[in-house]
C-alpha positions in Angstrom: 3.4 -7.6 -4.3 2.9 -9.9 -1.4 0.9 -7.6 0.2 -1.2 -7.3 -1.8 -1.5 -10.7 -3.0 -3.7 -11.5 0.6 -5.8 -8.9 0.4 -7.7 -10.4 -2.2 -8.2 -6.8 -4.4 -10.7 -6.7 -7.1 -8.3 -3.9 -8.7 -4.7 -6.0 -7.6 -2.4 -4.8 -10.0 -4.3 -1.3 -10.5 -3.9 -0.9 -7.0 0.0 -2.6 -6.6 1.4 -0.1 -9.5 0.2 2.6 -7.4 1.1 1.7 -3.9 4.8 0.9 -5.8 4.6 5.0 -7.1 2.9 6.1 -4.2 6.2 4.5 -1.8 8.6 5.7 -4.2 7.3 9.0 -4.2 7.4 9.0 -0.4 11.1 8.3 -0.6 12.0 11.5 -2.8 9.8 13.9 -0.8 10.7 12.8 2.8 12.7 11.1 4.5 11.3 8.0 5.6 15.0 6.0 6.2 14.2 5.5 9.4 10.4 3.8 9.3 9.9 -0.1 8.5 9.6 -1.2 5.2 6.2 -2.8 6.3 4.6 0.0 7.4 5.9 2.0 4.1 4.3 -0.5 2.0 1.2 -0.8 4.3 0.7 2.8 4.3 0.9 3.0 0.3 -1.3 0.0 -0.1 -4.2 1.8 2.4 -3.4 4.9 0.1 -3.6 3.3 -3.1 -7.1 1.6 -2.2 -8.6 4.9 -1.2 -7.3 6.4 -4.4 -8.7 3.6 -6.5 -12.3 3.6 -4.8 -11.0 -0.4 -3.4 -14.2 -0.6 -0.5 -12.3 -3.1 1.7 -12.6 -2.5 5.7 -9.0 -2.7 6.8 -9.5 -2.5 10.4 -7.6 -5.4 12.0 -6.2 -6.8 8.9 -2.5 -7.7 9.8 -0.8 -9.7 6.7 2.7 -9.4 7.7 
């Protein structure tokens, strides 16, 4: 949720729900003890917006 709370989404909790699934998901198909929380939650968030059609540039955004 803080996340995306900067990211100023049009689709926020749309797009939070999924990232949420999309990380959880990640955790039960592979093994992803060893990466940083942040990068988990980035990745699903990037995920999330493609899924959800979310036409934000993300190139240089850093929110952590």
């Amino acid at each position: 949720p803080r996340f995306c709370n900067q990211l100023e989404l049009r689709q926020e909790n749309l797009i939070q729900k999924t990232a949420v699934y999309i990380a959880e998901r990640a955790k039960e198909i592979c093994d992803i003890q060893s990466r940083a929380p942040d990068s988990i939650a980035g990745a699903s968030i990037y995920m999330a917006c493609a899924a959800a059609g979310e036409k934000k540039p993300m190139k240089g955004k850093q929110i952590i």
